[in-house]
Residue, then its C-alpha position, 0 to 999 in steps of 0.5 A: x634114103x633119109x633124105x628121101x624120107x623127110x622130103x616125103x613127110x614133109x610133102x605129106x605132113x606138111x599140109x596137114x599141119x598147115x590144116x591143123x593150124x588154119x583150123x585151129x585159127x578158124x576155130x579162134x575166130x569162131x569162139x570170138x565171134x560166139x564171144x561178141x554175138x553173146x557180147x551184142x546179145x547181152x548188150x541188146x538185153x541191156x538195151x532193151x531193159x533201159x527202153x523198157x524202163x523209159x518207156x514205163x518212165x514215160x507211160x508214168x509221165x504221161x499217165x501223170x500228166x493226164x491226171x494233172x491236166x484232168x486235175x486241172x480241168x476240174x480246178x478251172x471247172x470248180x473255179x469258174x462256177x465259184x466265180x460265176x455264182x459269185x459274179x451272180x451274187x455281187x452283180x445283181x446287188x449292183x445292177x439293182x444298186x443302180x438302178x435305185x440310184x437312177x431312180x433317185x437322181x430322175x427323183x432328185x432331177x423332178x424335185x428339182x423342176x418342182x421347187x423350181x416351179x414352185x419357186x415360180x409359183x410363188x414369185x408370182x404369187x408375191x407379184x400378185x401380193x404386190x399388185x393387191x396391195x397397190x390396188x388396196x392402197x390405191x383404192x384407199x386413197x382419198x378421190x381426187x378434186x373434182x375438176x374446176x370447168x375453166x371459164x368461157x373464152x379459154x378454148x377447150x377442155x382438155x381430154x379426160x385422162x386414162x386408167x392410172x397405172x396402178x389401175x392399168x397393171x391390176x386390169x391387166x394381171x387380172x385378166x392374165x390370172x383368168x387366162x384371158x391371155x390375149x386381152x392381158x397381152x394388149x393391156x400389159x402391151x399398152x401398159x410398157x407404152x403408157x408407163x415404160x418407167x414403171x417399176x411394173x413394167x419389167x413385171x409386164x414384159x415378163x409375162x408377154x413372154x410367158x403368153x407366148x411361152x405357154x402358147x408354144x410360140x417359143x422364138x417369140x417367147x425368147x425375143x419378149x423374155x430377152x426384152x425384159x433386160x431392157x428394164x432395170x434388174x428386178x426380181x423378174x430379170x433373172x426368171x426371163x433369163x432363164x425362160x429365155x435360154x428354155x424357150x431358145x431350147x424348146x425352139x431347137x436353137x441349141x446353140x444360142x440356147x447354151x450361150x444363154x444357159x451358161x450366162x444365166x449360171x454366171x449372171x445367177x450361179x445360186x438361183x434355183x434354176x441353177x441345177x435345171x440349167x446344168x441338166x439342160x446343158x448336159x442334155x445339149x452336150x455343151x457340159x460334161x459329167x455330173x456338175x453341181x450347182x455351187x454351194x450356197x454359202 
């Protein structure tokens, strides 16, 4: 009978304990899921919070970044305009600056080639000195004996002799001083054939070449002012040197005309042609830079 009894209590009972205790782990597994759904909960909170605080962090930096570039931007903007009204103060000094040292070397440049012409001028003029003071001396001299006529029987009188060449050169420079050039130009012509050893017969070849040079004939110019080397040196060599190379220029013969240039700066590197020379070089681009005659001494 009591065994009977446990039999049925434990086939009674048995299932409602095993319910109890299966809901009573059920019950365990749902407060540990409540416990970890809170856990997440609150880990989300946290999370939220530090993106929360990034994110302000970063709006921060981005605000702050903004404000340096803006900072920035108005730096480079003040900067510039300084730079600009600075670069407008300094330039324009300097643009003038140059150009009144343009000025003054075009100045400069045109005093040269009027000393140059001056010096010509009065080379020319101690030439016509010279020439007057011949003819003075000439016509001071006491007149010549006049010619005993030879005795019959003793053939025929010689032919009356010509101008001397003292008189021959004055003729001549007379008429080229009136800008009687082609009557000049056969008289002084006539005066090298008739007296090739004259002092004065450089002094004519030279102005054959300045004939030609101010009629724009300048090959033949050239080739009458390179004969005047002919001669033995006188004052005019070194200006026929020169009017030479300028008329080869003014020919377009710029090559010999540099070659000319350049023996005329080494023969004369002090004449007063000089600095003329090394502009013309320049402007036939066989010179380079500013180059200075050299120093007197």
């Amino acid at each position: 009978m009591n065994a009977t009894r446990i039999l049925f209590f434990g086939i009674v009972l048995g299932p409602l304990i095993l319910s109890a205790q299966k809901k009573e782990e059920i019950q365990s597994l749902q407060r540990d899921v409540a416990q970890l759904q809170e856990q997440v909960k609150q880990l989300q909170a946290s999370q939220d919070q530090k993106l929360a605080a990034i994110q302000g962090m970063l709006q921060q930096a981005v605000d702050s970044s903004n404000k340096a570039a803006a900072g920035l931007a108005t730096l480079q903007h003040d900067i510039g305009a300084r730079l600009t009204e600075q670069q407008d103060k300094v330039v324009a000094p300097v643009a003038s600056l140059g150009a009144k040292v343009d000025q003054i070397a075009d100045d400069l440049r045109s005093t040269a080639t009027n000393v140059a012409d001056l010096v010509r001028r009065v080379s020319a003029l101690d030439s016509k000195l010279a020439d007057v003071s011949t003819a003075v001396r000439t016509l001071s001299a006491p007149p010549a004996a006049p010619a005993v006529a030879p005795p019959p029987g003793n053939g025929a009188a010689a032919p009356a002799p010509g101008p001397s060449a003292e008189v021959a050169y004055q003729n001549a420079f007379r008429d080229y001083s009136s800008a009687k050039y082609d009557l000049a130009m056969n008289e002084f012509s006539d005066f090298i054939k008739n007296f090739p050893d004259r002092a004065e017969a450089a002094d004519a070849q030279y102005y054959i070449g300045y004939i030609y040079y101010n009629a724009g004939q300048f090959g033949d110019a050239a080739k009458a002012f390179d004969a005047v080397d002919s001669f033995p040196p006188n004052p005019k060599t070194p200006e026929a040197l020169y009017y030479r190379a300028v008329s080869l220029m003014k020919a377009e013969h710029r090559t010999d005309a540099g070659a000319v240039f350049k023996e005329f700066l080494k023969r004369y590197p002090r004449s007063d042609h000089a600095a003329q020379a090394h502009a013309n070089l320049r402007a036939l681009g066989l010179e380079r830079g500013t180059a200075a005659t050299k120093k007197r001494e």
